[in-house]
KEKE-3310 file (N, C-alpha, C; in steps of 0.2 Angstrom, whole numbers, plus 5000, padded with zeros to 4 digits):
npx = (5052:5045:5038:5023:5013:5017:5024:5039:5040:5032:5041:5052:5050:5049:5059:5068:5064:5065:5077:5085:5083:5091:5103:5103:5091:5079:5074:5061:5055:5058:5055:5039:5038:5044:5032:5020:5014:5007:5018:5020:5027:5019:5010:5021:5028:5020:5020:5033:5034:5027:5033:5044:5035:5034:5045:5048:5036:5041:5053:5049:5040:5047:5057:5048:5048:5057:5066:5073:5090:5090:5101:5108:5094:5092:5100:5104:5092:5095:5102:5097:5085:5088:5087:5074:5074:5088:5074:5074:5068:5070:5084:5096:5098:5107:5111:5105:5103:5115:5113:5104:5110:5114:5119:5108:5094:5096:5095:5083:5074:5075:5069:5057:5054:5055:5046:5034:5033:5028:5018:5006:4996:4979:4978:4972:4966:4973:4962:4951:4954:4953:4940:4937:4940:4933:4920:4921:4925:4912:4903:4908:4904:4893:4887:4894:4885:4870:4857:4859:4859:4869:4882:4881:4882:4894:4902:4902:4908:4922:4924:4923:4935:4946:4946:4949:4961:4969:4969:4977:4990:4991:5001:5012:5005:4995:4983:4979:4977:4970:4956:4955:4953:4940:4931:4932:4923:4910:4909:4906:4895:4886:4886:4876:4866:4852:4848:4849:4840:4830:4829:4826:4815:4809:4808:4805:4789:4789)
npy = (5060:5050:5037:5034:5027:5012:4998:4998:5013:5017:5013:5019:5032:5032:5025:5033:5049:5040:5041:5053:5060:5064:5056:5055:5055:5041:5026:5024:5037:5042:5031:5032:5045:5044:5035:5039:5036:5034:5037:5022:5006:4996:4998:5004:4994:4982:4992:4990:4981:4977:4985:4978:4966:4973:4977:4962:4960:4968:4963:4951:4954:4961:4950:4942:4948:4944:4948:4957:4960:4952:4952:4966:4972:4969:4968:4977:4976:4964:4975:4983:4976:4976:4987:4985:4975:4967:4975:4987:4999:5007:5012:5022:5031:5031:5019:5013:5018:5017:5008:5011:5017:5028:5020:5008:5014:5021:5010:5005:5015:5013:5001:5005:5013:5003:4995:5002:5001:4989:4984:4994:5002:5007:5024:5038:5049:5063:5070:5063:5052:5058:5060:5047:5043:5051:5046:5033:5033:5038:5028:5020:5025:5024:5011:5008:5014:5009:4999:4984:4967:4960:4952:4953:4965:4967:4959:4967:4979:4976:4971:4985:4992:4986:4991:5005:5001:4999:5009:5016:5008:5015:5021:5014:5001:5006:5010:4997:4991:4994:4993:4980:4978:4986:4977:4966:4969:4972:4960:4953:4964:4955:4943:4943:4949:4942:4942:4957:4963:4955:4965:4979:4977:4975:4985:4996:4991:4998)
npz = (4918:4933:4931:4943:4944:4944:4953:4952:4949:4963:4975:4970:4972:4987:4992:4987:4996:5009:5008:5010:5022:5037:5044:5059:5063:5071:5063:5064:5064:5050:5042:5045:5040:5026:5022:5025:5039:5055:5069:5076:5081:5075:5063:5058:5053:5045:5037:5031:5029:5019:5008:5007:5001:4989:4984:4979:4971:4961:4955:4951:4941:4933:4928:4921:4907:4896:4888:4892:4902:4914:4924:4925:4930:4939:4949:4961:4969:4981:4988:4991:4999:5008:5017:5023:5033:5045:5053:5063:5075:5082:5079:5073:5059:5050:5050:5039:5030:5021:5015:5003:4989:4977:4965:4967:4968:4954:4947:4951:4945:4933:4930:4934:4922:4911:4917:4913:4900:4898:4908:4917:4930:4936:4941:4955:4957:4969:4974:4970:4981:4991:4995:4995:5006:5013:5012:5017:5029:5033:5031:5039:5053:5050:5050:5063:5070:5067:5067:5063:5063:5075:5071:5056:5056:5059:5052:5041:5045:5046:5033:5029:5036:5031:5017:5025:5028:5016:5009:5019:5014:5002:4996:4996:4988:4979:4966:4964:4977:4983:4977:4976:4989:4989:4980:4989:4997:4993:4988:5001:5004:4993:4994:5009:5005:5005:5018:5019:5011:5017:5028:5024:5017:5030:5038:5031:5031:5045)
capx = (5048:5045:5028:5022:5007:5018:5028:5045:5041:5031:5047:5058:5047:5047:5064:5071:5060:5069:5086:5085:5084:5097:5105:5101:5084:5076:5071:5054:5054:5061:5050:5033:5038:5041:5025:5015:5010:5008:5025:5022:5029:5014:5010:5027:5030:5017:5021:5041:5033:5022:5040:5047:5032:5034:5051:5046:5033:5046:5057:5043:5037:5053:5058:5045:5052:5062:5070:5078:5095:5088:5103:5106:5090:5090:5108:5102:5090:5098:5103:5088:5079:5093:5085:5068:5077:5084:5071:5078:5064:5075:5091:5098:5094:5112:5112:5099:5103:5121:5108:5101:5115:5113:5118:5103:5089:5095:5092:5077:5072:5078:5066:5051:5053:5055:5038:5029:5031:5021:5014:5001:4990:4975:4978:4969:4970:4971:4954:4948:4957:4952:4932:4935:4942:4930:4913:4924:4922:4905:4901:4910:4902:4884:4888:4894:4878:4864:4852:4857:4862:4880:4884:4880:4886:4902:4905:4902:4913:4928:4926:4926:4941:4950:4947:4953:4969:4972:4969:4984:4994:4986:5007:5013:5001:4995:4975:4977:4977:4962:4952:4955:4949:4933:4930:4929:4918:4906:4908:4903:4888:4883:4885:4873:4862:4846:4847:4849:4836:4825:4829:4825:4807:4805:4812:4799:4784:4786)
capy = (5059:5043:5033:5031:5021:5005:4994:5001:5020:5022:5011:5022:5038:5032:5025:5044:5052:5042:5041:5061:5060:5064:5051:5055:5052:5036:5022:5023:5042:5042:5026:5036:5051:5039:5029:5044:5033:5035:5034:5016:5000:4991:5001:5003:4986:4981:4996:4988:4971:4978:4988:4970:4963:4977:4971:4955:4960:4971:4957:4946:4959:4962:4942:4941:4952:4938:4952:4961:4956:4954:4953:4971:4979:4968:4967:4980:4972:4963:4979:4987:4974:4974:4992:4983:4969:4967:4982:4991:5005:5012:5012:5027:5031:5030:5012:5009:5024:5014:5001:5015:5019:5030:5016:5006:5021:5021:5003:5006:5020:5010:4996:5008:5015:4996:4992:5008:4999:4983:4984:4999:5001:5014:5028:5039:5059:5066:5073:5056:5047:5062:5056:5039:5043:5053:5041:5027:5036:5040:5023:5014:5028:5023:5005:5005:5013:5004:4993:4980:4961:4961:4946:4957:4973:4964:4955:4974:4983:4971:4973:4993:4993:4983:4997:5009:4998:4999:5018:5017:5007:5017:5026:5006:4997:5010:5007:4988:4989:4998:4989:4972:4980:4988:4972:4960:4974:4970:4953:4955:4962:4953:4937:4944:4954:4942:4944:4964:4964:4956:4970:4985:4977:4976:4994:4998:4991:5000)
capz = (4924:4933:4931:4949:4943:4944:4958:4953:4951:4968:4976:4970:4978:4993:4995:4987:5002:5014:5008:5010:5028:5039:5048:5065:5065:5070:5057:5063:5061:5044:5038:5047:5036:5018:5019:5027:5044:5063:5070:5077:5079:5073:5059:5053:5054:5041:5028:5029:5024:5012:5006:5005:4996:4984:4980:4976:4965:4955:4951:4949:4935:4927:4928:4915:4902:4892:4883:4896:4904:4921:4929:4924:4931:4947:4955:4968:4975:4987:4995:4993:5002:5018:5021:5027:5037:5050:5055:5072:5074:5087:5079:5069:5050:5048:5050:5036:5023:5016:5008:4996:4986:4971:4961:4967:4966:4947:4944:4952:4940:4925:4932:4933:4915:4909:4917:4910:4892:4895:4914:4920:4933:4938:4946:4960:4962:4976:4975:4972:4986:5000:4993:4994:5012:5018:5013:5020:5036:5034:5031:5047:5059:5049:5052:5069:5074:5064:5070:5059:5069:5076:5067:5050:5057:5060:5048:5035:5048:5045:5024:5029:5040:5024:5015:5027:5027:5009:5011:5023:5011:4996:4993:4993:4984:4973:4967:4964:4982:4985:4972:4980:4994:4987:4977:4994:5000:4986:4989:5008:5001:4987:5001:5014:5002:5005:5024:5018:5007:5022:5032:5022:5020:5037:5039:5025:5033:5051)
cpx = (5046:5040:5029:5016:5009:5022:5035:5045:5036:5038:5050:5056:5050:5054:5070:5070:5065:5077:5090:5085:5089:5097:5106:5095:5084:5075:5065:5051:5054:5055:5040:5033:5038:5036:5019:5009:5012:5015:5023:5021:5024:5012:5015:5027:5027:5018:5029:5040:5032:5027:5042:5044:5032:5040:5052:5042:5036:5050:5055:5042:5044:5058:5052:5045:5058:5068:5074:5085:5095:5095:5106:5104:5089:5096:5108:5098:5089:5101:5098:5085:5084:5092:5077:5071:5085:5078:5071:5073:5067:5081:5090:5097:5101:5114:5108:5102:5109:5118:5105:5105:5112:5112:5110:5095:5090:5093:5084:5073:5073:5071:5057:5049:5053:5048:5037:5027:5028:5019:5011:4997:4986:4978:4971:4969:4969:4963:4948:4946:4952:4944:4932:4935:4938:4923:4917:4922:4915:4901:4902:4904:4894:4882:4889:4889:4871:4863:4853:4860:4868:4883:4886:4885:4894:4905:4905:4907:4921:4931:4928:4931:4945:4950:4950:4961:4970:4973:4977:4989:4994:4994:5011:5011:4996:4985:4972:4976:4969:4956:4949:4951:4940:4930:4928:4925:4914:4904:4904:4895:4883:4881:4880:4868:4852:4843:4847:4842:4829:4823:4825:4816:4804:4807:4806:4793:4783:4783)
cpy = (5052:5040:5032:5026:5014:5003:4998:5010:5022:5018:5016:5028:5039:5030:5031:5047:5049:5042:5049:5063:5061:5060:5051:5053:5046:5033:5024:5031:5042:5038:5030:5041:5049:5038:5034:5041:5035:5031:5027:5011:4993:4991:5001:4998:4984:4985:4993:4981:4974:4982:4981:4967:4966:4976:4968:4955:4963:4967:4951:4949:4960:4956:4940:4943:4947:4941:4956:4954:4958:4956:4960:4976:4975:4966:4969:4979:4969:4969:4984:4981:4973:4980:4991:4980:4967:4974:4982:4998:5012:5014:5018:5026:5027:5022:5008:5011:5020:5011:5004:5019:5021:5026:5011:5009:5019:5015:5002:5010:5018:5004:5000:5011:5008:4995:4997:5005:4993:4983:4990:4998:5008:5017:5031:5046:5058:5068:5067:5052:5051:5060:5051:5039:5048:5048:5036:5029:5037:5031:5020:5017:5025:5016:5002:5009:5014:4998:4986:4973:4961:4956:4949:4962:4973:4964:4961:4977:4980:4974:4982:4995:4991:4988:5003:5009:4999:5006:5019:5015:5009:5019:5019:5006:4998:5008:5001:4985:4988:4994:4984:4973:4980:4980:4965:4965:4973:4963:4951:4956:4960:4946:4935:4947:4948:4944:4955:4965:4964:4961:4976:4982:4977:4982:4996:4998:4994:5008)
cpz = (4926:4936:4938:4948:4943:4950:4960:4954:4960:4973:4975:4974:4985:4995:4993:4992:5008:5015:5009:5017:5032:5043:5056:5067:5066:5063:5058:5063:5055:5040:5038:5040:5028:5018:5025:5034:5049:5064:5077:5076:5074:5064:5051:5050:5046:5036:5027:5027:5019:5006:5002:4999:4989:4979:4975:4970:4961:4949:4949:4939:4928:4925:4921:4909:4901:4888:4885:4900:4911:4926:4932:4931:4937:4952:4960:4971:4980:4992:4996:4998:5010:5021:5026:5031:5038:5051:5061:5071:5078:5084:5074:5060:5047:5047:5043:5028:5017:5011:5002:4993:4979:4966:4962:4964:4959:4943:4944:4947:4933:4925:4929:4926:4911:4908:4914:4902:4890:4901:4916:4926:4935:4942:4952:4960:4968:4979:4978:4977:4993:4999:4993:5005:5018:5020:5015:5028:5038:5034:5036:5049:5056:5053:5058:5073:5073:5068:5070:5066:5072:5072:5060:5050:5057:5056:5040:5041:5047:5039:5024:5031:5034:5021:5018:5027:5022:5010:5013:5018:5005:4992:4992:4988:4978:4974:4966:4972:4985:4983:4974:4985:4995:4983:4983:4997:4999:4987:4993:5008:5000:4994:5007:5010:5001:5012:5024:5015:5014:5027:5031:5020:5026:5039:5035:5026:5040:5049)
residu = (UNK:UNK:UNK:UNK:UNK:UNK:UNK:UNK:UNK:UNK:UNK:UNK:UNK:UNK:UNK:UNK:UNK:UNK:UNK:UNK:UNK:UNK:UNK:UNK:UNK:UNK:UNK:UNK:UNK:UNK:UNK:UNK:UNK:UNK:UNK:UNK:UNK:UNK:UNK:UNK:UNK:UNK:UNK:UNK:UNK:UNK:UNK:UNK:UNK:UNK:UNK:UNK:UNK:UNK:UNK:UNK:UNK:UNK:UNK:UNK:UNK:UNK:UNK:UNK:UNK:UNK:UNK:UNK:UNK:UNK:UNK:UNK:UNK:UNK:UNK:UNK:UNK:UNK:UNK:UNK:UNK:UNK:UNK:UNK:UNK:UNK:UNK:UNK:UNK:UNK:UNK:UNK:UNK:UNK:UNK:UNK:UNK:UNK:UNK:UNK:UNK:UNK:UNK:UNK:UNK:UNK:UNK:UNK:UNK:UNK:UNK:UNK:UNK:UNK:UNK:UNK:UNK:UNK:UNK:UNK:UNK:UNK:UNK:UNK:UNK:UNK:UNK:UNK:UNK:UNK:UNK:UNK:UNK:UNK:UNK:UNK:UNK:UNK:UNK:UNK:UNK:UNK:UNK:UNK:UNK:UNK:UNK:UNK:UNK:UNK:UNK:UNK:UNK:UNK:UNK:UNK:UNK:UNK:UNK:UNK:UNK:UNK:UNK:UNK:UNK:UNK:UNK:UNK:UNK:UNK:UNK:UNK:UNK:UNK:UNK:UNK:UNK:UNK:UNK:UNK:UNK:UNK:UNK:UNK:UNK:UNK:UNK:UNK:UNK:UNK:UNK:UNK:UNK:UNK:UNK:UNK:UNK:UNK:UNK:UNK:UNK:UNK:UNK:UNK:UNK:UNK)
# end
C-alpha cells in the first residue's frame, strides 16, 4: 500500500485518478475531478501550480537521500511535470494523459516508498478534516458578523480564508498545509490579542 502521508504517495493518488480518465473529457474536468475542485479556471489553475510545487518538493526530498541513485527515481519527472504545463483547460485529456506513463506512475511509487523510510508527516481523517471544515465555517459567518473594528474583523477574516484555502488544498498539501495555515492564524491572534483582550472587557462591563 502506498503511504499517502508524504509528497510522492498523495502525487501518485492524484495523478492515478486522472490518468484513469477518458481522453475525451476536458483538462479542467479531469483535473476538477483529481484535486476534488470547482470546475474553474482560477481554481484549477492554482491546484496545477500546487501540483508543480508538489513536484519540486519530491525531488527536493529525495535529492537529499545520498544513498539513493537519484537519477533512477527521478528520470520521470520531466514528463510528469509537462502534464501541469503548458495547461490548455479547454483542450482534451488526450493531450495531457501520454505524459503519465505507467513507467513514470512506478517511479513515482518507488519515490513514495523511499520517503516513507526517513520522511513523514501528519495525518487527518476524514472525520477530523469534515470538523476542522465545519468550525472553519462557523467561525467566518461569526466573524463576518461581529461588532468587532473592520480593521480587526479583516484582518481575522483573511487568517480564516487561509485556512479555508489549505482546506481546499488539503488532498495536495497534505496537513503541513493545513498546519501552516492554522499556525498564521494563531499568529494573527496572538498579534492583536491586546486590542482583544480590550474588547472582551468592554463587552463584559455593558
Amino acid at each position: 500500500m502506498i503511504d499517502e502521508s508524504n509528497p510522492a504517495g498523495r502525487l501518485h493518488k492524484i495523478l492515478s485518478g486522472a490518468k484513469n480518465q477518458p481522453d475525451n473529457k476536458k483538462v479542467s474536468e479531469v483535473w476538477s475531478l483529481a484535486l476534488n475542485m470547482e470546475n474553474n479556471d482560477i481554481d484549477l489553475t492554482k491546484g496545477v501550480v500546487e501540483l508543480y510545487k508538489l513536484s519540486q518538493e519530491i525531488q527536493s526530498l529525495i535529492k537529499m537521500n545520498n544513498g539513493l541513485n537519484h537519477q533512477l527515481y527521478l528520470s520521470s519527472f520531466v514528463r510528469i511535470d509537462k502534464a501541469f504545463f503548458p495547461l490548455n483547460l479547454a483542450s482534451n485529456w488526450s493531450s495531457v494523459k501520454p505524459h503519465l506513463t505507467e513507467e513514470a506512475l512506478t517511479r513515482l511509487q518507488f519515490c513514495a516508498e523511499e520517503l516513507s523510510s526517513f520522511y513523514s508527516e501528519e495525518t487527518i481523517s476524514e472525520d477530523d478534516l469534515k470538523d476542522i471544515i465545519d468550525k472553519t465555517d462557523e467561525l467566518f459567518n461569526s466573524l463576518y458578523q461581529c461588532s468587532l473594528p473592520d480593521t480587526l474583523r479583516l484582518t481575522l477574516l483573511e487568517e480564516v480564508e487561509r485556512i479555508r484555502n489549505a482546506i481546499n488544498m488539503y488532498k495536495i498539501k497534505g496537513a503541513k498545509g493545513l498546519k501552516e495555515a492554522l499556525q498564521g492564524t494563531i499568529g494573527a491572534v496572538v498579534a492583536n490579542q491586546d486590542e482583544l483582550k480590550i474588547l472582551q472587557k468592554q463587552m463584559m462591563m455593558l
